[in-house]
C-alpha positions in Angstrom: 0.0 0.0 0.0 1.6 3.1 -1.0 0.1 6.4 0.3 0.4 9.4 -1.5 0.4 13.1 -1.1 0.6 15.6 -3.3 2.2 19.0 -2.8 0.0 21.2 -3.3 0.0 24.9 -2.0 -2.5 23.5 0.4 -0.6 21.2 2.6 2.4 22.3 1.9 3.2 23.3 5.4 1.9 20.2 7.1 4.8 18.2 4.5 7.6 21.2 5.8 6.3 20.6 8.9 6.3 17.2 9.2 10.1 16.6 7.6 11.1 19.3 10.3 10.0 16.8 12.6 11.6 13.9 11.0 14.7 16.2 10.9 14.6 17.5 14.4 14.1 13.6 15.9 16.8 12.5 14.0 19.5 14.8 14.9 18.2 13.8 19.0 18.6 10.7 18.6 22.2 11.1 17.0 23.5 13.5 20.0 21.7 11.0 22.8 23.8 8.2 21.3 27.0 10.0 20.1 26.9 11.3 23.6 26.7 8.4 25.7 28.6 6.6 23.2 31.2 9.4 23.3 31.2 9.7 27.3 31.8 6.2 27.6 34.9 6.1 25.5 36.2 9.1 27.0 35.8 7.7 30.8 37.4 4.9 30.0 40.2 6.4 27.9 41.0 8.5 31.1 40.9 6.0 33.4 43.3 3.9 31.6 45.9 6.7 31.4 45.8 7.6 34.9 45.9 3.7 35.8 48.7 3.2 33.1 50.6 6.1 35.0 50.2 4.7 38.1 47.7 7.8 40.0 44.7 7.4 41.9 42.5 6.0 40.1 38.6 7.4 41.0 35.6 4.6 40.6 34.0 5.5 37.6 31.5 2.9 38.0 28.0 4.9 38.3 29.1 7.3 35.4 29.6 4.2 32.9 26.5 2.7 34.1 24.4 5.9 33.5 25.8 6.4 30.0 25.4 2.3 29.2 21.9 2.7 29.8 21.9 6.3 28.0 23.1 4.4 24.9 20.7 1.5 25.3 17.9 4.3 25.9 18.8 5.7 22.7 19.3 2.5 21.0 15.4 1.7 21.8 14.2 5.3 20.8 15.8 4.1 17.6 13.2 1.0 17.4 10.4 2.7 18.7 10.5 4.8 15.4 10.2 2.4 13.3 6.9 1.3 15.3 5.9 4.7 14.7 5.9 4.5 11.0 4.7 0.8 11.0 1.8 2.0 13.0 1.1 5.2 10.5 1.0 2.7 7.7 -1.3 0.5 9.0 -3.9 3.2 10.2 -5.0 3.4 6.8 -5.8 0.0 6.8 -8.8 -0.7 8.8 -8.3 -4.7 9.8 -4.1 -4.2 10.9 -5.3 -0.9 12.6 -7.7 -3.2 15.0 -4.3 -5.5 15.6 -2.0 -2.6 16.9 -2.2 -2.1 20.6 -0.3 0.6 20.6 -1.3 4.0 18.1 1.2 5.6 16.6 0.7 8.7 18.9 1.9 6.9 21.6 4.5 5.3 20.2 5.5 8.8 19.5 5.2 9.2 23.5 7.7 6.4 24.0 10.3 7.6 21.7 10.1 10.9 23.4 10.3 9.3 26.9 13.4 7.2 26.1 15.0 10.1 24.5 14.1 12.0 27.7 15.7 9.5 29.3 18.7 9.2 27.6 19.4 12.9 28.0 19.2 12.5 31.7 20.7 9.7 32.3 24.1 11.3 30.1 23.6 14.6 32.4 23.4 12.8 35.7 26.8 10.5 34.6 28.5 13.9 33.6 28.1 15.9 36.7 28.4 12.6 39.1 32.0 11.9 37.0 33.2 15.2 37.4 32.5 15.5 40.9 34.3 11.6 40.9 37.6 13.7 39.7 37.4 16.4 43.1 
């Protein structure tokens, strides 16, 4: 089934709009992961120089935990989009719409959540890993 829209002067805002969106949840789901992802490497990075050099080495447990489950977070914000679409598709279609538990609307509100979390979980790891390094 292949839905089409034509651009018309009509909706053309709704289709800006609407790859805006696309745009704007993309990038967030990049920096949540690049972030995590990025925090993680740079923890442990650090911590093997200062154990390499022989210095105190802080426990940067709780930090790698928060950004593991920052990335994982991400990683299912990532699969809950597809869920969105998959649900969009099938709302046309009376009989699969009637299957789906779940509307895309609030599939939307998961992949909003986990991104939520994701951002909180990488700020939380940041400030608890610097105040590891007082």
């Amino acid at each position: 089934m292949e839905i089409i829209v034509a651009d018309t002067d009509a909706n053309w805002h709704e289709i800006e709009t609407y790859r805006s969106m696309m745009d704007f949840g993309r990038g967030m789901l990049r920096f949540t992961f690049l972030a995590n992802g990025g925090s993680i490497i740079a923890v442990l990075t650090f911590v093997g120089n200062l154990y390499s050099k022989g210095g105190n080495v802080p426990s940067m447990k709780c930090p790698l935990v928060l950004f593991i489950i920052g990335v994982f977070s991400s990683g299912l914000a990532g699969v809950s989009t597809y869920f969105i679409q998959f649900t969009i598709i099938n709302e046309n279609d009376e009989e699969a719409a009637k299957k789906n538990h779940i509307s895309h609307r609030g599939w939307l509100g998961i992949t909003v959540g986990l991104v939520l979390v994701s951002l909180l979980v990488f700020t939380i790891g940041a400030f608890v890993a610097v105040n590891r390094l007082q």
